[in-house]
C-alpha positions as CSV (number, residue, x, y, z in Angstrom):
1,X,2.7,-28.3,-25.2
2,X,2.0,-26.6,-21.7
3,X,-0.6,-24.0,-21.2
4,X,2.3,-21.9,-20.5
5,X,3.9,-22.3,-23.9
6,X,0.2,-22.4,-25.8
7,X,-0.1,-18.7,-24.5
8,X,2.7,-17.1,-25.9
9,X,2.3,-18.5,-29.6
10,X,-0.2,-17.3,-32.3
11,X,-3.1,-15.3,-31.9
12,X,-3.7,-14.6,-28.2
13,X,-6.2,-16.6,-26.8
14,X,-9.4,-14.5,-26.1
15,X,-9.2,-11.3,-28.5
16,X,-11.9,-10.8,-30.4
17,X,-12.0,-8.8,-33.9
18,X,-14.5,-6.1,-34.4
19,X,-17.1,-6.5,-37.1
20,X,-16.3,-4.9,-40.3
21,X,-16.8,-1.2,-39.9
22,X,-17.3,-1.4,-36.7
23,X,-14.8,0.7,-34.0
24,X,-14.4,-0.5,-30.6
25,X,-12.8,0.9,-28.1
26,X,-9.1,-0.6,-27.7
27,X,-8.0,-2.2,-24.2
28,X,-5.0,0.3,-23.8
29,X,-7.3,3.5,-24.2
30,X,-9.2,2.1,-21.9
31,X,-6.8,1.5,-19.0
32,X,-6.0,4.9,-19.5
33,X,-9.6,6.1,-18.6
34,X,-9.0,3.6,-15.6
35,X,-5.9,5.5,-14.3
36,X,-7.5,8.9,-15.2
37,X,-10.5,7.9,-13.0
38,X,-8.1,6.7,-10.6
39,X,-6.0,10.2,-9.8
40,X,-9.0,11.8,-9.7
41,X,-10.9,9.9,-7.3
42,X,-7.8,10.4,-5.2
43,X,-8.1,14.9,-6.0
44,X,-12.1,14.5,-5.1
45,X,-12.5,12.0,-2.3
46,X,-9.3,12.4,-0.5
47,X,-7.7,15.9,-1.2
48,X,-4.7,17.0,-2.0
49,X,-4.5,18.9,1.5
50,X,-5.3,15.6,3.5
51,X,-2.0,15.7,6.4
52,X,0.3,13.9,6.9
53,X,0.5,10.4,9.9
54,X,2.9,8.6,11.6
55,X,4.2,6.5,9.2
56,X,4.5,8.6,6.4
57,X,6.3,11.8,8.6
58,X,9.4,9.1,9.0
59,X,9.4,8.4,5.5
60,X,9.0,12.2,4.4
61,X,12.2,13.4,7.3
62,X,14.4,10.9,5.5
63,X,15.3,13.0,2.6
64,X,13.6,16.0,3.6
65,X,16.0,19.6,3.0
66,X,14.2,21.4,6.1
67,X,13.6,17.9,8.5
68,X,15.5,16.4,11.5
69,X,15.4,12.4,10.0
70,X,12.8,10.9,12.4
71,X,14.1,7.5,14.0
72,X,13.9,4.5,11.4
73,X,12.3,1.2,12.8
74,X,14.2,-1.5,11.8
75,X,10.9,-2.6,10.3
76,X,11.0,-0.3,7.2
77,X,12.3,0.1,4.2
78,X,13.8,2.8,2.0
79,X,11.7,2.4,-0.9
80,X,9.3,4.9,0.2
81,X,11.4,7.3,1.0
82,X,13.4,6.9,-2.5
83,X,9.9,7.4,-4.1
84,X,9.1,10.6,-2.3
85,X,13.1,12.2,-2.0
86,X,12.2,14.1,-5.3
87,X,9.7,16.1,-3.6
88,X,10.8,16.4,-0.1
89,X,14.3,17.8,-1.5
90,X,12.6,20.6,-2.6
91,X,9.7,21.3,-0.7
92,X,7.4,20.5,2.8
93,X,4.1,21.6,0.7
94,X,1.7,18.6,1.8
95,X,-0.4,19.6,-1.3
96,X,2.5,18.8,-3.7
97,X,3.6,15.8,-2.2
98,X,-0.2,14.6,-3.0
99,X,-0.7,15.6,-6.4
100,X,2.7,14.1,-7.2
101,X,1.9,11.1,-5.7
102,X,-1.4,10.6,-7.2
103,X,0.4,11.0,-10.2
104,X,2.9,8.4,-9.3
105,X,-0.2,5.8,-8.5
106,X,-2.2,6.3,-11.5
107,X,0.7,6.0,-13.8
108,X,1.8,2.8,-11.8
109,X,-1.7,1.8,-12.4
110,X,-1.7,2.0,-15.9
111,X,1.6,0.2,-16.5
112,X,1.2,-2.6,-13.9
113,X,-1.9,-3.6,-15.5
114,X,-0.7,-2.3,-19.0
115,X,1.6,-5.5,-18.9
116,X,-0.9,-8.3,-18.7
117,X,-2.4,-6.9,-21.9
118,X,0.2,-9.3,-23.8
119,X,-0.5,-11.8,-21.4
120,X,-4.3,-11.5,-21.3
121,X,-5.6,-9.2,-24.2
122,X,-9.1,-7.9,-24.3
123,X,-11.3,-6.3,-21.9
124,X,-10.6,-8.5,-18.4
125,X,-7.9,-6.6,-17.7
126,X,-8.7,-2.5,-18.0
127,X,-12.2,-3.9,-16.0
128,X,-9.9,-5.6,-13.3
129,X,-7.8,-2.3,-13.0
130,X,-11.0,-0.8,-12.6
131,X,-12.0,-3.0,-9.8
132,X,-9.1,-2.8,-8.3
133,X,-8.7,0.9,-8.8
134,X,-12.0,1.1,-7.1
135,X,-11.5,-0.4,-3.4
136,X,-11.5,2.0,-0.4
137,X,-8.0,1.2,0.5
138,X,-6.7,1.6,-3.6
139,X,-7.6,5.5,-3.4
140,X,-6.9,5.9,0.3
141,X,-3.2,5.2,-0.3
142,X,-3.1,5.8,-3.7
143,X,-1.3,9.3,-2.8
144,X,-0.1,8.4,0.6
145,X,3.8,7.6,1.2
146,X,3.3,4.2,2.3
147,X,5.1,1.4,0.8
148,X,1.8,-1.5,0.8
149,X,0.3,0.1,-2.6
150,X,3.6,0.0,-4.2
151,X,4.1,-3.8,-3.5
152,X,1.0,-4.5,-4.3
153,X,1.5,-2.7,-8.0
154,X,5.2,-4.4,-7.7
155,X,3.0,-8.0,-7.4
156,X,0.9,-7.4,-10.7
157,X,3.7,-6.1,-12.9
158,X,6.1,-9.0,-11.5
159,X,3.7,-11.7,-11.8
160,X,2.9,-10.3,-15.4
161,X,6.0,-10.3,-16.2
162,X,7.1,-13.8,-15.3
163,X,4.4,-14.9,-17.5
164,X,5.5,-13.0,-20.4
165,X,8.8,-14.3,-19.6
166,X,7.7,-17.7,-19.4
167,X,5.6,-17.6,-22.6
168,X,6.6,-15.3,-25.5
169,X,7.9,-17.5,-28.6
170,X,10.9,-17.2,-29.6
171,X,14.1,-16.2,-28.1
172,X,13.6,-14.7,-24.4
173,X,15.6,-11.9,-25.0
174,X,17.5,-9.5,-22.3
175,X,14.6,-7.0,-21.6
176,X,12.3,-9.3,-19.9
177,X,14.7,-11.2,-17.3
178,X,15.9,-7.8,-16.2
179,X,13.2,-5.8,-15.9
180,X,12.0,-9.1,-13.5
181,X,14.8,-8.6,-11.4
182,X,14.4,-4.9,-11.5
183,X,11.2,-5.0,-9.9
184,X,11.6,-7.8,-7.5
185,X,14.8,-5.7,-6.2
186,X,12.4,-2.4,-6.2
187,X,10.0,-4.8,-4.1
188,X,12.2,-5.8,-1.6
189,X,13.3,-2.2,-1.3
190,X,9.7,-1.8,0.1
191,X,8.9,-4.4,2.2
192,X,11.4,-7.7,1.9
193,X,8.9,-10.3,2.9
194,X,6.1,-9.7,0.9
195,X,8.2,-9.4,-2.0
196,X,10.2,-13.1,-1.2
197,X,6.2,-14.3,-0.6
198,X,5.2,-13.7,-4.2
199,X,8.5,-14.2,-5.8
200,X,8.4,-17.8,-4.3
201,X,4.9,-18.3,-5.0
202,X,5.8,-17.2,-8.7
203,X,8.4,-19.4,-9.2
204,X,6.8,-22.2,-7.6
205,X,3.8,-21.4,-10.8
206,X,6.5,-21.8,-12.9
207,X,7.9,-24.7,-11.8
208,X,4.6,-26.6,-12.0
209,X,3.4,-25.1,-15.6
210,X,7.3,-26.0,-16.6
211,X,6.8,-29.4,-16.9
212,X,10.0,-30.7,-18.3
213,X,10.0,-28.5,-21.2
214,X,12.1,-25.2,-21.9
215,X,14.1,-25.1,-18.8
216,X,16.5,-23.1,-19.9
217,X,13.6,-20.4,-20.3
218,X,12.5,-21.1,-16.8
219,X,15.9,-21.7,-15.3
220,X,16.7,-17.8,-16.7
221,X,13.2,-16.5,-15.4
222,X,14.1,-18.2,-12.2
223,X,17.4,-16.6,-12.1
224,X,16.2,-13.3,-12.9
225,X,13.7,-13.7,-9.6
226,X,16.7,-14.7,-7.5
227,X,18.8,-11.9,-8.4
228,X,16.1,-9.5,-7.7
229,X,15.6,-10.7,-4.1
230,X,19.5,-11.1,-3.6
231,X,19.7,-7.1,-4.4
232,X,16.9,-5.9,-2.7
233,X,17.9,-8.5,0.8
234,X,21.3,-7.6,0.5
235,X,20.9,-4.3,0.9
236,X,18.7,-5.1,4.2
237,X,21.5,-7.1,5.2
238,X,24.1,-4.5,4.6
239,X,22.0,-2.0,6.6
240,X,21.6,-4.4,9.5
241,X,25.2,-4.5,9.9
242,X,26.0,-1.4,9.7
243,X,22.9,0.3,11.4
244,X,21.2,-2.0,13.9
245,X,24.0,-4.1,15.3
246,X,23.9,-7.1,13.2
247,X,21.0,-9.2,11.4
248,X,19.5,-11.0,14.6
249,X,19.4,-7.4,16.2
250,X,17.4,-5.9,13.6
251,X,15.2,-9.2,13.0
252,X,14.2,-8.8,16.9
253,X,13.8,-5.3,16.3
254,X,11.6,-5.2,13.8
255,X,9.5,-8.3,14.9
256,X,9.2,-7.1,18.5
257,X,5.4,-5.9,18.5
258,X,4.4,-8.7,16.8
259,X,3.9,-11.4,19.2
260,X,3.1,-15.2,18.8
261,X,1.9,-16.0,14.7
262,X,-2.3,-16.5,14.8
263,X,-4.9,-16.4,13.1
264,X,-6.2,-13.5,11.8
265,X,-9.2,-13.3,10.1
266,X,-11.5,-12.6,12.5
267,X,-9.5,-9.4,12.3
268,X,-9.4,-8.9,8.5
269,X,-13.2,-9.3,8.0
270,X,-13.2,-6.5,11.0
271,X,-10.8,-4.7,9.1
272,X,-12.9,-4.4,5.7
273,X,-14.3,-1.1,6.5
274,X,-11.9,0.3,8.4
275,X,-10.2,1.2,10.5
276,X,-6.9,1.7,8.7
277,X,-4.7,0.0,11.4
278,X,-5.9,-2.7,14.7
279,X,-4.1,-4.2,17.2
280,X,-7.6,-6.6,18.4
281,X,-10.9,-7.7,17.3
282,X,-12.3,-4.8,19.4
283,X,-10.2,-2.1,18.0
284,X,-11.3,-3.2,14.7
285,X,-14.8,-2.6,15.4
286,X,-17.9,-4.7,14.2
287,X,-17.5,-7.3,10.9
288,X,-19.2,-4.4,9.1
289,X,-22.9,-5.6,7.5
290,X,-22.0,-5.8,3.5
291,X,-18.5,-6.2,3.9
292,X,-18.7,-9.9,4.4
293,X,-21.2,-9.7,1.3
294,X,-18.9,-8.0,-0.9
295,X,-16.2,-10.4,0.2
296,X,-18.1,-13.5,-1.0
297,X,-19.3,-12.0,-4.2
298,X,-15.4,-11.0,-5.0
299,X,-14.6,-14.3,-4.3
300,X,-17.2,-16.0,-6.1
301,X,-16.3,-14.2,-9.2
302,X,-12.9,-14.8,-8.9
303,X,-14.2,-18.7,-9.1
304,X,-16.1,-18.3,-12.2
305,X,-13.4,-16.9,-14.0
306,X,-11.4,-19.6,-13.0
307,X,-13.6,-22.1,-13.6
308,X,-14.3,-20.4,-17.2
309,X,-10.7,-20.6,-18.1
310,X,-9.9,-23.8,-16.9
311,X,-10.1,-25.7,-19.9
312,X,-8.8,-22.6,-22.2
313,X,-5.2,-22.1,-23.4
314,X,-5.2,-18.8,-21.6
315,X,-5.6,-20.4,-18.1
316,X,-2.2,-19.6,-16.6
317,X,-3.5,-15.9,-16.7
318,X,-5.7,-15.7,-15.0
319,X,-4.8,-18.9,-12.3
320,X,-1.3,-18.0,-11.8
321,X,-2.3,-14.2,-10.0
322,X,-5.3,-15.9,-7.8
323,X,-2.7,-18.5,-6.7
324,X,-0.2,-15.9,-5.6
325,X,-2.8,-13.6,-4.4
326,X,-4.2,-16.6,-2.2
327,X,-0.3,-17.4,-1.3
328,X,0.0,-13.7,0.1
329,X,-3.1,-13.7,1.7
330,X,-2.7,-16.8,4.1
331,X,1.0,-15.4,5.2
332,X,-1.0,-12.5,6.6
333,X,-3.8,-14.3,7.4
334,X,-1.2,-16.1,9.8
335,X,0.9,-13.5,11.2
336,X,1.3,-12.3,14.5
337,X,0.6,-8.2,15.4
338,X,-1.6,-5.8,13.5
339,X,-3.6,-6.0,11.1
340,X,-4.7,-3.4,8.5
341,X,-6.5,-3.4,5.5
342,X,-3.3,-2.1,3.6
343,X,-2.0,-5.4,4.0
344,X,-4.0,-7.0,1.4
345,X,-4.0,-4.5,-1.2
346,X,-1.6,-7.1,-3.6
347,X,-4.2,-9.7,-3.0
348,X,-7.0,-7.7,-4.0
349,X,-5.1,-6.7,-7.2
350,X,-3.9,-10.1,-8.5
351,X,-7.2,-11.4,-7.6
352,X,-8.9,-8.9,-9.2
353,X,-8.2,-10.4,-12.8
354,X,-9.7,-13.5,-11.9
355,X,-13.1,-11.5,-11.2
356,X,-13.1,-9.7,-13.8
357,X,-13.2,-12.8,-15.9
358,X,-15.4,-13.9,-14.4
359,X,-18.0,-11.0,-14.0
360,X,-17.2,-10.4,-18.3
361,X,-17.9,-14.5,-18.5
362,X,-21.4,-13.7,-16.4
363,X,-22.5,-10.9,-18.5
364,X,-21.9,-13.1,-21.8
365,X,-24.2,-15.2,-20.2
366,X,-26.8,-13.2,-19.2
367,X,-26.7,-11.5,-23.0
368,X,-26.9,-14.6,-24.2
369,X,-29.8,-15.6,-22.4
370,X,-31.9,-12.7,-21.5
371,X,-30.8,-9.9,-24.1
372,X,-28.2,-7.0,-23.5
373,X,-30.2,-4.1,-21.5
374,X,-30.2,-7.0,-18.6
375,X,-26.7,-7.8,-19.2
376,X,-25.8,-4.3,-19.0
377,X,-28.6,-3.8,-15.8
378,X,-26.3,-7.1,-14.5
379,X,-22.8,-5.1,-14.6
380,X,-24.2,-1.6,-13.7
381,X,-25.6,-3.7,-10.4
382,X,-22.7,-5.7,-9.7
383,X,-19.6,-3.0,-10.5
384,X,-22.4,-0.3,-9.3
385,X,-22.9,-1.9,-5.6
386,X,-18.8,-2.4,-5.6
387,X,-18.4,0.8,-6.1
388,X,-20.6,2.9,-3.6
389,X,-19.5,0.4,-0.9
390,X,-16.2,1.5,-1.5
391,X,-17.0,4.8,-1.2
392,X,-18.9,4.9,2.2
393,X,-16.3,2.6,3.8
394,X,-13.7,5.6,2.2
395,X,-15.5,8.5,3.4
396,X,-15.8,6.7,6.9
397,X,-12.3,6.5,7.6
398,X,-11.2,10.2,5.7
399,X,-13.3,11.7,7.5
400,X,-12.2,11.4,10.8
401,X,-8.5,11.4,9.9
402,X,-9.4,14.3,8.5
403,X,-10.3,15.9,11.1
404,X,-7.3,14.4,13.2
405,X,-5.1,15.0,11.3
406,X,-5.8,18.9,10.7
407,X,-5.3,19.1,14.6
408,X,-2.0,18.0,14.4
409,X,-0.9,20.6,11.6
410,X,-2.4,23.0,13.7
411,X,-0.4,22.1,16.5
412,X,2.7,22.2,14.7
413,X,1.6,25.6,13.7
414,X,0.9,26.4,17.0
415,X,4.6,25.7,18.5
416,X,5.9,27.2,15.5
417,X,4.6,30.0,16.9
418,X,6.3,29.9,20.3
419,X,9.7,29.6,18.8
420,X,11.9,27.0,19.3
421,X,15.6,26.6,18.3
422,X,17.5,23.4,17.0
423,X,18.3,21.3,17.9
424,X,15.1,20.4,19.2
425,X,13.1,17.5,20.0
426,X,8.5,17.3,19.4
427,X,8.0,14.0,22.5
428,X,4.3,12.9,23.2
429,X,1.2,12.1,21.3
430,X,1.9,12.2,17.5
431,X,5.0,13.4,17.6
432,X,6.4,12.4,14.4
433,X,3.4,14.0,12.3
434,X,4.0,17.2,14.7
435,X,7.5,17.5,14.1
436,X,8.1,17.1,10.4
437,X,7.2,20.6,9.7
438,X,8.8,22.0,12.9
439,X,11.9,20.1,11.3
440,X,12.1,18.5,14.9
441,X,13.4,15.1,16.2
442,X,10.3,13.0,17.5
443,X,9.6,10.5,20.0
444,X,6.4,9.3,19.7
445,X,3.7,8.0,22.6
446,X,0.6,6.4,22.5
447,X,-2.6,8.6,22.5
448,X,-5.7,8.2,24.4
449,X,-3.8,7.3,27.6
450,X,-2.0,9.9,30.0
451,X,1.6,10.5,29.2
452,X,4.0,8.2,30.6
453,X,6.6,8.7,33.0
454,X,8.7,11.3,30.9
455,X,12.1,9.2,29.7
456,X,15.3,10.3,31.0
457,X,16.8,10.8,27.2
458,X,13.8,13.4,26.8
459,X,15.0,15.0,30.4
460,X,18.7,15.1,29.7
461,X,18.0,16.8,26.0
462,X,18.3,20.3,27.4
463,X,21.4,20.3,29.2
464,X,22.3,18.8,25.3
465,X,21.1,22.1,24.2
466,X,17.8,21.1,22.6
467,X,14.5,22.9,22.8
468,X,12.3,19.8,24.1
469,X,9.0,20.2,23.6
470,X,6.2,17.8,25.2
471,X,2.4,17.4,23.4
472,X,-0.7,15.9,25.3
473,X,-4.0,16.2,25.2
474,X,-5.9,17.9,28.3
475,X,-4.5,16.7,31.5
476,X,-2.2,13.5,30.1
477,X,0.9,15.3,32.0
478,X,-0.3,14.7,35.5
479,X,1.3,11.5,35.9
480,X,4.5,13.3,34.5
481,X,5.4,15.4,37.2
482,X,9.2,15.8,36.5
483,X,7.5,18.5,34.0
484,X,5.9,20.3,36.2
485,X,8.3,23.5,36.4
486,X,8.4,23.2,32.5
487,X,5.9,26.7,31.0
488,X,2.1,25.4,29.9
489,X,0.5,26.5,26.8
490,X,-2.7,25.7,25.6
491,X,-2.5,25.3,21.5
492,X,-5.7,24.8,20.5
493,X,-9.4,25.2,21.4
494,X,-9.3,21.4,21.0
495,X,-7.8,20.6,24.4
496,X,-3.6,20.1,22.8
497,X,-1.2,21.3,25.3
498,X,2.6,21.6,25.6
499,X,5.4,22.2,27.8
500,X,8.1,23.8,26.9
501,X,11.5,22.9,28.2
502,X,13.0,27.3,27.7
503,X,9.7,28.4,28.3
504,X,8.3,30.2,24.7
505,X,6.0,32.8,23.8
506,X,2.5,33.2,23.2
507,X,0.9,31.2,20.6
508,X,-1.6,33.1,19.8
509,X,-1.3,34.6,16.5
C-alpha cells in the first residue's frame, strides 16, 4: 500500500487526542485566528487608503462604471479583474476596494489552508498559514488587485486537493474532481503558466506515488487537472484570436520585454526586501543583510520536516507541496525579464507546510530535552525574528509607495480640477494610475527619464476630439517640443506638470 493510499484510511496520521479533561484549542479555530490576524495586518500596516499602481489601474478600468478600459497587455489575465468587477461596478472608492479585498484574502487564507486539514490534521498547518500569512509580500498584496497572491492561494488549495483526491477511501466521489478542475480553470484565468507549472508538477506527484495501484482514481484526478487547464487556456486562446491577431501574435506580445531565459537568482536574493519589481541586479538594490539568513533558516526547516516525515505514512503531505513549490521556484528562477518578489508567493506558501513541520518537530525536541519554557523561548525566537523581519522589509517598501503613490492621486485631483472632456486621453509618467479616476484612456511612459518624443497617436487625438493631457515631472518635456504651444500647469508643490492639449483652468482649488 502507497503512502498515498496509507493517508486517506483510518485515523489520520499525526492527530493527537487531548488528555481526559483537558480542552485544546482545535486546528480550524485556529486558522481562523490566522486569517483574522491576517486582514488586519493588511488594515494596520498597509491601509485601506494605500492608492492605486500601474498594474492594478488596468485591472480596476476593465469593469469599472465611471473608467475608460486602459489598454490590456497581452500578458494579463482576466482573473483579476473578475475578482474586483463587484466593486468597481459600483464604486471608484480606493478605500472600499481595500477592505473588500482584504476580506477576499483572509477568507482565501482560511479555506486554502482549511483543506489540508483532512490531508494533514493537527497544528502544522494553522502554524504554516501563519508563516505564510506573515511574509512582507503575503500582506503587501493581500488587498492589492494583482493576480500573484491568488495563484499562489489557487497552488495550496489545488495541491490539497489532488491529495484528498488521491487519498480518501472509498469511492472518489463527484465533488473532489470538480472542484480540482474548478480551481485549475480559476488559475489559469490568472496567470496560465504558473497554473500549467504546478498542475504538471502535481500530476507528475501523482504519477510517481501511483504506483500501479488505483489508476482509475488517478486517471480521474488526472482528468480533472486537464480539464481545468483546457478551460482556463482555451479561453486565452479564444481571446488571442479574437483580440490580438492570432496565438503567435499575442505569445510575441506578451513575451516581448522578457528577453533571453537566465538565471535569476542573483536577483531574487536582491529582491527579498524589496523592491516590489526589478529589471537588474542594480535596480534591486543590495542582497539585504538577514534576508539571505532568513532564507536559509526557511529552508532548513522545510528539510527537517521533511526529513521527520520521511519514514511516516503522512509523508506525501508534506513532500508533495515542497516538490511543487521547488518545481515553481526553478521556472522563475530561469526566466528571462523581471523579477519581483510577487513571483514567489506560491513557493513560499507550499513550502511553508514543510517548515512548519519541521519548526513543530524542533520544538518537540527541545521540550523533550530541555523542558517547555525553552521550547516555548525556541518558537517565540524563531517565529518572533520571522516576523519583525517581515515587518521592516514591509514598512520599507509601503512607505515610499506611499508616498508615491499619494502624488499621483493628487495629480489626478489636480487635472480634475482643470476640466477636461471625453473623450480624453492621461499620456506620460504614470498615466494609468492618473487616469483611472479621471475615467481617462492612458498611455503610460517611463519615469525618471525626460519624456520621449511625444507619439503621433497622442498628437492626432485632438483633431479626434479628445482632451489629451500630458504628465511629467519638472522639466521632462524639453525634449518634447511638438508641445510646446500646448498651456503649462504646475499641479503640485512636488514638481508634477501638464500640458493641456484645449488649454484648462486653474488648478488651484
Amino acid at each position: 500500500m502507497t503512502g498515498l493510499q496509507r493517508l486517506g484510511r483510518g485515523t489520520p496520521a499525526g492527530k493527537e487526542t487531548a488528555p481526559e479533561g483537558r480542552r485544546r484549542i482545535s486546528p480550524v479555530a485556529l486558522l481562523a485566528v490566522v486569517a483574522l490576524c491576517y486582514a488586519a495586518a493588511q488594515l494596520v500596516l498597509v491601509s485601506a487608503g494605500f492608492q492605486i499602481g500601474w498594474d492594478e489601474a488596468v485591472y480596476l478600468s476593465q469593469f469599472s462604471a465611471n473608467d475608460t478600459p486602459l489598454d490590456f497587455h497581452p500578458s494579463r489575465g482576466w482573473g483579476t479583474s473578475l475578482v474586483v468587477a463587484p466593486v468597481v461596478m459600483v464604486t471608484n472608492s480606493i478605500a472600499v476596494l481595500r477592505v473588500y479585498l482584504t476580506v477576499v484574502s483572509a477568507l482565501l487564507l482560511f479555506g486554502s489552508f482549511r483543506i489540508w486539514l483532512a490531508v494533514r490534521p493537527g497544528y502544522t498547518v494553522p502554524l504554516a498559514a501563519a508563516l505564510y500569512a506573515g511574509c512582507w509580500s503575503t500582506v503587501f498584496y493581500g488587498n492589492a488587485a494583482m493576480p500573484n497572491l491568488y495563484t499562489a492561494f489557487g497552488s495550496i488549495a489545488l495541491t490539497g486537493l489532488v491529495l484528498r483526491a488521491a487519498t480518501t477511501g472509498g469511492p472518489l466521489g463527484r465533488a473532489l474532481p470538480v472542484a480540482v478542475a474548478v480551481v485549475t480553470a480559476a488559475m489559469t484565468l490568472f496567470r496560465p503558466t504558473d497554473a500549467t507549472v504546478v498542475a504538471l508538477a502535481l500530476a507528475a506527484a501523482v504519477l510517481l506515488f501511483a504506483r500501479g495501484r488505483r489508476w482509475g482514481r488517478m486517471l480521474l484526478t488526472l482528468t480533472a487537472l486537464g480539464a481545468g487547464l483546457a478551460a482556463g487556456w482555451g479561453q486565452w486562446l479564444l481571446e488571442a484570436v479574437l483580440e490580438y491577431g492570432g496565438v503567435a501574435q499575442r505569445l510575441d506580445g506578451a513575451t516581448q520585454n522578457f528577453g533571453a531565459p537566465r538565471w535569476l537568482v542573483e536577483h531574487h536574493l536582491r529582491a527579498l526586501d524589496g523592491p516590489t519589481l526589478c529589471r537588474a541586479p542594480e535596480s534591486c538594490g543590495p542582497v539585504p543583510g538577514g534576508g539571505p539568513v532568513w532564507l536559509a533558516a526557511v529552508v532548513l526547516l522545510g528539510v527537517a520536516g521533511l526529513l521527520t516525515v520521511w519514514r511516516k505514512e503522512h509523508r506525501t503531505a508534506v513532500v508533495v507541496p515542497a516538490a511543487v513549490g521547488a518545481c515553481f521556484a526553478v521556472a522563475y528562477l530561469y526566466y528571462g525579464g523581471v523579477t519581483a518578489p510577487r513571483y514567489m508567493l506560491p513557493v513560499l506558501g507550499l513550502w511553508a507546510i514543510a517548515a512548519a513541520e519541521g519548526l513543530l518537530y524542533l520544538a518537540g525536541e527541545v521540550r523533550r530535552r530541555a523542558g517547555l519554557m525553552t521550547a516555548v523561548a525556541f518558537c517565540v525566537l524563531v517565529v518572533g525574528g520571522h516576523l519583525h523581519l517581515q515587518k521592516t522589509y514591509l514598512a520599507v517598501n509601503v512607505g515610499p509607495m506611499t508616498s508615491s503613490r499619494a502624488q499621483d492621486a493628487l495629480v489626478a485631483e489636480a487635472l480634475g480640477r482643470l476640466g477636461h472632456r471625453r473623450p480624453c486621453l492621461v499620456y506620460g509618467w504614470h498615466a494609468p494610475q492618473i487616469a483611472h479616476p479621471l475615467g481617462c484612456e492612458a498611455l503610460g511612459t517611463a519615469g525618471g527619464s525626460p519624456l520621449p518624443a511625444t507619439p503621433e497617436s497622442v498628437l492626432a487625438k485632438p483633431a479626434e476630439g479628445y482632451s489629451v493631457m500630458v504628465v511629467y515631472r519638472d522639466d521632462a518635456d524639453l525634449s518634447a517640443p511638438e508641445l510646446a504651444t500646448w498651456p503649462e500647469h504646475r499641479l503640485t508643490s512636488s514638481g508634477w506638470y501638464a500640458r493641456l492639449s484645449d488649454g484648462g483652468a486653474d488648478p488651484s482649488p
